[in-house]
N, C-alpha and C positions, 0 to 999 in steps of 0.2 A: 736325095736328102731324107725323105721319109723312110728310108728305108735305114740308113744311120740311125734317124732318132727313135724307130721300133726297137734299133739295137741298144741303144743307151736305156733306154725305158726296160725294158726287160733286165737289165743286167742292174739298173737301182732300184726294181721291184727285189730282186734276190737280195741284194742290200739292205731294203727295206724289212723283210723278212726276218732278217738275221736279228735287226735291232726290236723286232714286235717283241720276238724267242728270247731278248735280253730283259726288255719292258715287263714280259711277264713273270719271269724270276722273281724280278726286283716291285712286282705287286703281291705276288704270291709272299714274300720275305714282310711287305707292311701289313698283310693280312690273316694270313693260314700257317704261316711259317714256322714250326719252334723254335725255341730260343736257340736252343743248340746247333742250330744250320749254320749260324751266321758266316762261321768263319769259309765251311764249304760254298754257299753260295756266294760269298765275296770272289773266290775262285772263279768259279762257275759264269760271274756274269760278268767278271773282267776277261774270260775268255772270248764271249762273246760279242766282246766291245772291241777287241782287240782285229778281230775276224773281219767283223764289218766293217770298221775303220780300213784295213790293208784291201779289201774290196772295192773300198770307196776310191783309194788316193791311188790307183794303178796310173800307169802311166797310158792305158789305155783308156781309161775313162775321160781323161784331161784330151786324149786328143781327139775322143767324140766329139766332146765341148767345142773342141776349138772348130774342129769340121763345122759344127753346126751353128756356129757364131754367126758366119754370114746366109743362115737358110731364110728362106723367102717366106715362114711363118706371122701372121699379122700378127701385133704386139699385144693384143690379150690375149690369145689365144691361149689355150692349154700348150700348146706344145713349145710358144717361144715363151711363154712364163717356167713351164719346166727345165728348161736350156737356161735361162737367166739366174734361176735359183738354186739348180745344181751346180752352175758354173761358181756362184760367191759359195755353197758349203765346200764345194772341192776344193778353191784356194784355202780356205783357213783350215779344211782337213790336214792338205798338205804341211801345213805349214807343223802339225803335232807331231811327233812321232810314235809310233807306235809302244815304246816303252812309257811316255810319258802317259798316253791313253789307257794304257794295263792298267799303269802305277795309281792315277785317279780313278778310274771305275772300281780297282780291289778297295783302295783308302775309303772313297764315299760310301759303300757298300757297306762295309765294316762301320763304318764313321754313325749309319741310321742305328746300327743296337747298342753300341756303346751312348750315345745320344739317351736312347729309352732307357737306359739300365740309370745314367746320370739322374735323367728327369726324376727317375721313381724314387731313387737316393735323396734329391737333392742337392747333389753333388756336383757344381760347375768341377770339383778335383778331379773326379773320374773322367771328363771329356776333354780334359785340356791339352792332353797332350795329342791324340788325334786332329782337334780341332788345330793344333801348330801346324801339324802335318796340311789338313786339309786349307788353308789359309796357304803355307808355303806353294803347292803344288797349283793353286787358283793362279797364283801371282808367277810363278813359272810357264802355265799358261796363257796368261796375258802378254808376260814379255816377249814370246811366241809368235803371238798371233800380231804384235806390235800396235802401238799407237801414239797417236802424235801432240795430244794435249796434257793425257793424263792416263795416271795407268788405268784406272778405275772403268773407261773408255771403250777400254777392250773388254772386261768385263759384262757390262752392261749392253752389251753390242751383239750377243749371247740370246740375250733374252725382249731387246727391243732393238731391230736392227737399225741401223743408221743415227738410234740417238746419241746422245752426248751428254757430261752430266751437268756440259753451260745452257743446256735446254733444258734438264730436268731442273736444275737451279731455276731456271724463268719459270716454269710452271711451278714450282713449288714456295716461289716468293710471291706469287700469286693467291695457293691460295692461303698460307701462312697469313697473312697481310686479313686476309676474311677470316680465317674461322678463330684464331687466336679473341680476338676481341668478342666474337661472338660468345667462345667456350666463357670467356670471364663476364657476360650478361646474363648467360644462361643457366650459371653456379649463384648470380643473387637472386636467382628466382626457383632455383633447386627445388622446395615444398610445391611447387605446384603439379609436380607428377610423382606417384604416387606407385613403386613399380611391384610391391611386393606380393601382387595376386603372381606374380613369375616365379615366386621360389617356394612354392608351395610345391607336397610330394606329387609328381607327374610320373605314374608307371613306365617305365622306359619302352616295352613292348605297344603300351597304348600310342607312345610321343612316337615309335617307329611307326605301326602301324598309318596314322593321320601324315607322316611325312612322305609314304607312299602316295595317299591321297594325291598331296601336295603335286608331287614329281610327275606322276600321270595329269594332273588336271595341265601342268604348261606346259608338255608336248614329252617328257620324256619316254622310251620306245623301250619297254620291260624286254618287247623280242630281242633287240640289237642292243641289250646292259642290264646293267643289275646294279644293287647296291650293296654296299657290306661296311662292316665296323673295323677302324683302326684308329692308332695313338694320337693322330692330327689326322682330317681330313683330310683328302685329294680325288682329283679325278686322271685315269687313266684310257689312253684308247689305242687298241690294238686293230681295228678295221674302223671305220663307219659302221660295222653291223656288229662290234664289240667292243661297245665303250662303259669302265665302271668306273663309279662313284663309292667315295664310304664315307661315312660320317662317325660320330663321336655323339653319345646321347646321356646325360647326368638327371638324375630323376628329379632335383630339385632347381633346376633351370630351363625351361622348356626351351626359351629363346637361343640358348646352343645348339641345341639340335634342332631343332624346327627349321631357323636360318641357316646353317649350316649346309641343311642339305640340299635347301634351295640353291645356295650357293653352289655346291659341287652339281648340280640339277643345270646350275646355266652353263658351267661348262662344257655339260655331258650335250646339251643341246647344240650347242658350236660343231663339235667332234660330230654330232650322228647325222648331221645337215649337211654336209662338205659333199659336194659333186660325186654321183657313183663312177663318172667317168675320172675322176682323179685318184679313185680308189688306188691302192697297196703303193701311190708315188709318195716325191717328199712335198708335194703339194697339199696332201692331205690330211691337214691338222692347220690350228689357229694359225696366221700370221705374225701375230707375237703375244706375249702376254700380257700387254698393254689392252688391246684388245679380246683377248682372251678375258683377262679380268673385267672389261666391258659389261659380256656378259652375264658373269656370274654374280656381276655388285650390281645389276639392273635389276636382277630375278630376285634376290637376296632381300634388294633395300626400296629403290623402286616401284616396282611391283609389290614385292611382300609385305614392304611394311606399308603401305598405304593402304587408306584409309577406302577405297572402294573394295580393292583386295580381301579387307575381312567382315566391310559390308555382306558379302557373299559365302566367308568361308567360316564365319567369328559362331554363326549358330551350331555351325555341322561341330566347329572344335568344344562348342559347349557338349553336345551330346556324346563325344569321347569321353568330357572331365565335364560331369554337369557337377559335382560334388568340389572341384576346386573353382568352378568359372559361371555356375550359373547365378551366380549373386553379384557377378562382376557385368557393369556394363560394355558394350562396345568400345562408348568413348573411353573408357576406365580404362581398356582393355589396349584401344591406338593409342592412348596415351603412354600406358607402361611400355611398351613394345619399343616407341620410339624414346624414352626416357634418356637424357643425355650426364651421361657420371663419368669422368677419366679413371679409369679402370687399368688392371694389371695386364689382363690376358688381349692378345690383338683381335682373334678371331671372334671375341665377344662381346669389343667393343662400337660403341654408337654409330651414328655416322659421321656425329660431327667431329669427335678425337681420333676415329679409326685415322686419319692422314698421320694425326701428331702420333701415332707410334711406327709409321712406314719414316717418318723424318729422324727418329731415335735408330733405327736400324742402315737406313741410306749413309748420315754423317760416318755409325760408328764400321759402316763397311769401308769408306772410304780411307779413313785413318788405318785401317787392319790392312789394305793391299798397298798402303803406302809407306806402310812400316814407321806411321805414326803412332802408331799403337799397338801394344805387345798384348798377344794373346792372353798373358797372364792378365794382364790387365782389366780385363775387357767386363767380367763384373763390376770391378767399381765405378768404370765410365757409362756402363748400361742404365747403372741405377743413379748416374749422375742428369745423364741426359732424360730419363723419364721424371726425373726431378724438375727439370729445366720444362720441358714439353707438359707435362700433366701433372706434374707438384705431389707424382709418388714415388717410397721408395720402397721399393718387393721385401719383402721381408726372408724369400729364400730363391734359394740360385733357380726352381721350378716355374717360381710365380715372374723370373726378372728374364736370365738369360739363355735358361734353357728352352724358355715355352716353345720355339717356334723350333721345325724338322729342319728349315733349311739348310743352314749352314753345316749340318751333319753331312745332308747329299752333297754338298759342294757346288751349292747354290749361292753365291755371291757373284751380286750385278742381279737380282730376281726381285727384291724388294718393293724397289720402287717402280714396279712395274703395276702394282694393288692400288697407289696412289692415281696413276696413269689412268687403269682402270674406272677409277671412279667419275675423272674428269671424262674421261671417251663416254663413258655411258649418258651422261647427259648430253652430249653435242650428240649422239645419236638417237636417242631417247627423242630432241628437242624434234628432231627431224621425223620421227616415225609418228610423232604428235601432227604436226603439219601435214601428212598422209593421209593418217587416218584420225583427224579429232576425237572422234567420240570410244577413244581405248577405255578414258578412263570408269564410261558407263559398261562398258563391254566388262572390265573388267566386275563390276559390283553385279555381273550377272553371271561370272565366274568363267566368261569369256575371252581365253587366252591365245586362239588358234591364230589371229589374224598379224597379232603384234609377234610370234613367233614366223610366221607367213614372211612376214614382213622382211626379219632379221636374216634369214634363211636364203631370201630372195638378192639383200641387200650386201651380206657379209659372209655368211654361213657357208654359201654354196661353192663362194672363189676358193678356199682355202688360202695356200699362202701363196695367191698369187698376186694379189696385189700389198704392198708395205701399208703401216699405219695410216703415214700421214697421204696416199693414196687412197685407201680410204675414205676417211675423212674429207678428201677434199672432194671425192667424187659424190660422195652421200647430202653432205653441207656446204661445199663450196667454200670450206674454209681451206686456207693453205697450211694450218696447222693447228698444234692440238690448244686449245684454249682453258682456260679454267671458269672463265667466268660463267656459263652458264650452270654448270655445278654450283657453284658460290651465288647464284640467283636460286637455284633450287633450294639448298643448303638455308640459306636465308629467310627465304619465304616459306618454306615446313616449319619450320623451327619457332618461326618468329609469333607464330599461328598457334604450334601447340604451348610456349610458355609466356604468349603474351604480352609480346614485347612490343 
């Protein structure tokens, strides 16, 4: 049998390869790329999708699998978690066709600079007809891959395996139920934080520079990544020993880039932490994006924006910007940081709204792959639902339905994965507090190595060998993902910084 699964493992490393040589096109296209590629590299890395896919679905690969179904590997091992988690992407590999995998990888491809050309315009008119396409082509996928509740199911099944959207509905009535009431306490007490030491001119090269700071102080590894600038942030990894981040920096918002790139910072640490022994498999990246978003909203909000956090870092950030921040105190300073306002943009809102706009996006995907709602549509209901959730309406298709990349790539069923993310990060957060108590002096001493130790030890190093709620239940002993000690978090910051 070992000698089988050498073969299988070798022949989804070549696999694996093919899709890095696609990944980096399609980073190179969000970064370096001129405008005028598009249409070649659309080409270009739907060839490559198309390659690896008919590598992946052979009919000899399926009968490695099944060869190795009954091998005598203990059940975490690396080698029966490889054989378990190739065998569920082979089925639903199979299950696409090769035309249909061209047909999305050129769409989405194409879909990200028609996207940017819109945003810069304006113009939800310039993207609509693409986006039909890519919404049509999600929902031909779904029907594909089949599912038995809802179409939506399939979808979301993508991007967090095994959930459902009658489980994301429980968590998200959960914490609906908290933060709604809170956001409407937190708006009669609006004057007591005070955010505007943030929008003063911050040199862009200075906000870069200190965001390096940042990256190297909680473990990121400049050897195995780098960082760079694009239209919406992300984090990509093509090894463990090369994983990037970019960010987005406005001179007169610091708190975008700053968190930002913590944020793409906690993913990059997921990615460069995963076992060298699972290196070039399909083990080797986050478990899902649930998790994944774990921890980039830990490093982001958690850590960043807390109050020991810049015990330790709030002086060094005076001596970048003593001329906008040295007349500003600390407290002034966690205050503004955490300041809670419903806002347009997702990536740059609070902690406490950021859900209510993952809730504006979850509804309005569901209605889109259920053919409740027509693409044309889809501005008026965007700025109906942000109406509903946060009582704004965008005043142009940039600030409402354009902002976010995803649904350009053909990312529907991704959304509510951010939401997820923020509840996983406390049930794990709550646990690595239990370990180690005293993170949060470690941290006012600018001491991040141990809570990173920690993650690395706990979640970082399985890759995707073990699912979410595996997990979770092995870390906490919970059997599944909870909201409430988020909405304990949530609660108890909040209620401290506006005095409730």
């Amino acid at each position: 049998m070992q000698e089988k699964f050498d073969t299988l493992k070798s022949k989804l490393v070549q696999i694996q390869n093919v899709n890095v040589s696609s990944a980096l096109l399609n980073w190179d296209q969000q970064v370096y790329m001129p405008p005028g590629g598009a249409a070649a590299r659309a080409e270009q890395i739907a060839t490559l999708d198309k390659i690896a896919h008919e590598m992946f679905t052979t009919d000899e690969i399926g009968e490695l699998l099944s060869e190795l179904s009954d091998a005598d590997f203990d059940v975490n091992s690396d080698e029966a978690c490889l054989i378990r988690v190739a065998r569920r992407d082979y089925d639903k590999a199979r299950k696409l066709s090769p035309e249909l995998v061209t047909e999305m990888s050129r769409t989405f491809s194409l879909g990200q600079r028609i996207w940017e050309q819109a945003r810069e315009a304006k113009s939800f008119a310039q993207f609509r007809e693409i986006l039909t396409k890519i919404v049509d082509l999600n929902i031909q996928k779904a029907e594909a891959f089949g599912y038995e509740d809802c179409i939506y199911d399939s979808l979301l099944d993508e991007y967090e395996p095994d959930m459902k959207t009658v489980d994301l509905n429980r968590v998200f009535d959960q914490l609906k139920a908290g933060l709604v009431p809170l956001v409407r306490a937190i708006a009669d007490q609006d004057k007591r934080v005070d955010a505007s030491c943030l929008q003063q001119d911050f040199d862009e090269t200075v906000q870069w520079d200190f965001g390096i700071v940042a990256l190297k102080a909680i473990g990121f590894d400049f050897e195995r990544g780098r960082q760079d600038r694009s239209v919406h942030p992300f984090t990509t990894s093509f090894s463990i020993h090369d994983v990037r981040v970019t960010t987005r920096i406005f001179k007169d918002m610091f708190s975008s880039g700053f968190f930002g790139t913590l944020h793409e910072g906690g993913h990059a640490l997921y990615e460069q932490n995963v076992s060298p022994e699972l290196e070039g498999t399909l083990l080797a990246s986050g478990t899902s994006l649930g998790v994944h978003e774990s921890q980039s909203r830990l490093w982001e909000n958690v850590v960043g924006r807390s109050r020991p956090f810049w015990q330790y870092y709030y002086r060094q950030l005076q001596d970048f910007f003593p001329g906008q921040l040295q007349a500003v105190s600390l407290n002034e300073f966690f205050r503004a940081i955490n300041k809670v306002q419903p806002s347009f943009i997702r990536v740059e809102a609070d902690e406490v709204t950021y859900n209510l706009h993952i809730f504006v996006r979850f509804e309005l995907e569901q209605a889109l792959v259920s053919q409740k709602l027509k693409v044309a549509d889809l501005p008026d209901a965007w700025n109906a639902k942000m109406d509903e959730y946060l009582g704004l309406t965008p005043t142009d298709d940039t600030l409402g339905v354009l902002q976010d990349v995803h649904w350009s790539s053909g990312l529907i069923g991704y959304f509510p994965t951010y939401a997820l993310g923020n509840v996983l990060s406390l049930q794990f957060y709550n646990q690595s507090l239990k370990d180690i108590p005293e993170l949060p002096e470690q941290f006012a001493r600018g001491e991040f190595g141990p809570l990173l130790e920690w993650f690395k030890e706990k979640i970082h190093r399985h890759g995707r060998k073990f699912t979410a709620n595996e997990l979770v239940e092995r870390l906490t002993g919970s059997p599944s993902i909870e909201a409430a000690p988020y909405l304990n978090y949530i609660q108890r910051k909040f209620s401290e910084i506006y005095d409730l």
